[in-house]
N, C-alpha and C positions, 0 to 999 in steps of 0.2 A: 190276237188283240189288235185293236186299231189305234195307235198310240200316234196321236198330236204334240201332247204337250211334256214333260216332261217338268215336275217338282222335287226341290231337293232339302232333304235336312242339310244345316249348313255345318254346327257349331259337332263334330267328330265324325260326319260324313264327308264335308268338302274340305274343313280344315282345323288342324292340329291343337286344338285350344290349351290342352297342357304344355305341351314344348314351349310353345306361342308366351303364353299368360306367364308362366315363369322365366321366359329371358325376358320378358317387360319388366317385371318385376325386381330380377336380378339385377338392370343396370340402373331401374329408379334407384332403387337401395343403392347401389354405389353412388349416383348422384347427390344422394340426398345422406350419404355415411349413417346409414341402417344397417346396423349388423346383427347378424345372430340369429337372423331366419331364413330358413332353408326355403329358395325359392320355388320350389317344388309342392313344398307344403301348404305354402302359400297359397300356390292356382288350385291345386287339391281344394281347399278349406274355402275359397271362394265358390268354385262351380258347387258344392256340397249345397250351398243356401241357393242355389238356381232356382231348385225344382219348390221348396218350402218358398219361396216367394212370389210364385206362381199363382200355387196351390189358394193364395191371399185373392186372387184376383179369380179366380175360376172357380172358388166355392161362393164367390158373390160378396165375402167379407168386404173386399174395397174396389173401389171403381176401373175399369179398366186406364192401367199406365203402363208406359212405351219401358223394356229392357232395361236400358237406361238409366233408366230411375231407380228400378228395383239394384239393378248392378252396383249402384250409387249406395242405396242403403246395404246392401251384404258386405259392402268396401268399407264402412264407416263399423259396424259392426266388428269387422278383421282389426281394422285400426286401432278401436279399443282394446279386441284381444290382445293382440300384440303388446300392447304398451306402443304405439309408435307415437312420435309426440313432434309439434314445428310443423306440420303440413299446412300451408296456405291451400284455400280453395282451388287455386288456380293447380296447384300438385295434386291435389285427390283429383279433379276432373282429368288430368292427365293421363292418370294412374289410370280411372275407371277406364278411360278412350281404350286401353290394353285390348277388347275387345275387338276394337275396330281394326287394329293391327294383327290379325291371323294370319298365319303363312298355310296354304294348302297343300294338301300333302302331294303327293312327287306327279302324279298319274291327274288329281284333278282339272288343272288346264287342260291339258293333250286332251282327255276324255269329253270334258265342256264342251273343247270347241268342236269336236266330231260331231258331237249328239245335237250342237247348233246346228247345223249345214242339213239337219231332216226333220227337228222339232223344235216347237217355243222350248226354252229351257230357262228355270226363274228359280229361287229360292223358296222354300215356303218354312221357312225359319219364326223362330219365337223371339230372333232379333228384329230391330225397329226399323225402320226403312233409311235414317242416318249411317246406323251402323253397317248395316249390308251395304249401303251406296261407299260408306269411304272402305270397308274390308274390300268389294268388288276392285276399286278403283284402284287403290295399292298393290293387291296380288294377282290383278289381269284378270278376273271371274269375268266370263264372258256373258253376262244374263241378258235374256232379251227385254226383262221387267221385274222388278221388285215384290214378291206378293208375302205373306206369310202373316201374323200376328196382330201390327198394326193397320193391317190394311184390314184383316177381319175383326181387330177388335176384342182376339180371343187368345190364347194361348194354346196352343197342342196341348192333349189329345181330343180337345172339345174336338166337335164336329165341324162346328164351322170356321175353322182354320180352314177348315181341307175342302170345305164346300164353297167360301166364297172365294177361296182360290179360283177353282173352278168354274164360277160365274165370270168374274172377271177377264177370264180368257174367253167366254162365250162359249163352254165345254162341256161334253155332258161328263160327269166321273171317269164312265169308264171310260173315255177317252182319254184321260190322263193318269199321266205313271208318278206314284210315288217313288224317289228315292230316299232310303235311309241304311244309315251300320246300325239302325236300332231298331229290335225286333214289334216294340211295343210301339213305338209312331206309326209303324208299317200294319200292326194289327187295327191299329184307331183309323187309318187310311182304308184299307179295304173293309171296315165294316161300313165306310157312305159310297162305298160303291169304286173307287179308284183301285187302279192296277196298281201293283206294287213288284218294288225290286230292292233286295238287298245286297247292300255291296259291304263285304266285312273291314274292320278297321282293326285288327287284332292289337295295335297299340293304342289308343285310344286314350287309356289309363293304365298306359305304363305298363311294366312287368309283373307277368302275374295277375294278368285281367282274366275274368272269368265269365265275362257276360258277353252278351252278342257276336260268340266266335262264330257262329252258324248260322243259317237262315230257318228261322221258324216256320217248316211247310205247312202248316196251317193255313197262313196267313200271306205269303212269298211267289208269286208268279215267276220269279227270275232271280237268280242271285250269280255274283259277279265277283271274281279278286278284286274287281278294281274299276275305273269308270269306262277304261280303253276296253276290257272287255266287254262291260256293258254294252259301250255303241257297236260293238262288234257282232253283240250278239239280237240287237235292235235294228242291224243292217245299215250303221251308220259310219 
């Protein structure tokens, strides 16, 4: 393979969004004397309407809108369920930011900046380009550009997430390597033509996850523990 560039799933690839979303959650709630929900449950039952609010924008029902927004609506929805009652504006946008605030898991830096120092290395996330620019900025993500979503306009696993990625960098597919811990982003990636590499997350979704412990050879030119092996085994 003759690998340039290097794209990455963000949101359980590079960093933790359960752990993450639930101690956000856990110290709004003390801030704000919320009691009686399990902050766990909470990030659980949010990421659940992720992919259903998507699906609104990539079957054409509504016009393409930035993460953000959708985040915003699944958070106002949660809100009702709960019964949570007093939140000014200014507290749900707070709340919703929870996103922005990821911590990455142990090996993502170290690996990052290896895979820096011999290839472009960018996001190509379903996050909006606020959110990745202030997640990068807080937890040191070393990107060399922003690409994924809003920049195409599309959500994963359309096509052209993955394709005008790879315009943007002036790249042909196979020149560029998807990352992801998800077997199905990494299948919608090599079928426009991009290399793929799976690095597993086996916590991802907590204890007792059952999905994406493996790499789907089908679809998986490379799979990896972790990102240090990766550039390791990228010769980086």
């Amino acid at each position: 393979m003759d690998i340039r560039a290097c794209l990455f799933d963000v949101f359980g690839t590079v960093v933790d969004w359960r752990t993450s979303v639930s101690r956000e959650f856990a110290a709004f709630a003390q801030a704000k004397g919320i009691g009686g929900i399990d902050p766990v449950e909470f990030a659980v039952e949010w990421r659940k309407l992720y992919h259903p609010s998507m699906e609104e924008v990539r079957s054409g029902r509504r016009p393409f809108v930035i993460l953000d927004v959708l985040h915003r609506e699944s958070l106002a929805k949660l809100i009702g369920r709960y019964g949570i009652k007093g939140l000014s504006e200014a507290d749900i946008d707070h709340l919703n930011r929870a996103w922005h605030r990821l911590d990455p898991w142990p090996d993502a830096i170290a690996g990052l900046t290896r895979l820096k120092q011999k290839f472009i290395i960018a996001p190509c996330s379903n996050g909006n380009i606020a959110l990745m620019v202030n997640m990068a900025k807080r937890a040191g993500l070393p990107w060399d550009c922003i690409l994924g979503a809003e920049t195409a306009r599309a959500y994963k696993p359309a096509a052209e997430t993955y394709l005008a990625a790879c315009r943007m960098l002036g790249l042909a597919p196979a020149n560029v390597l998807m990352v992801a811990a998800h077997n199905p982003d990494l299948k919608a990636a090599k079928s426009q033509g991009l290399a793929t590499a799976f690095v597993a997350r086996p916590n991802e979704h907590g204890p007792g996850q059952t999905t994406d412990l493996k790499a789907d050879e089908t679809c998986v030119d490379i799979a990896a523990k972790d990102f240090v092996e990766l550039a390791a085994k990228l010769g980086a």
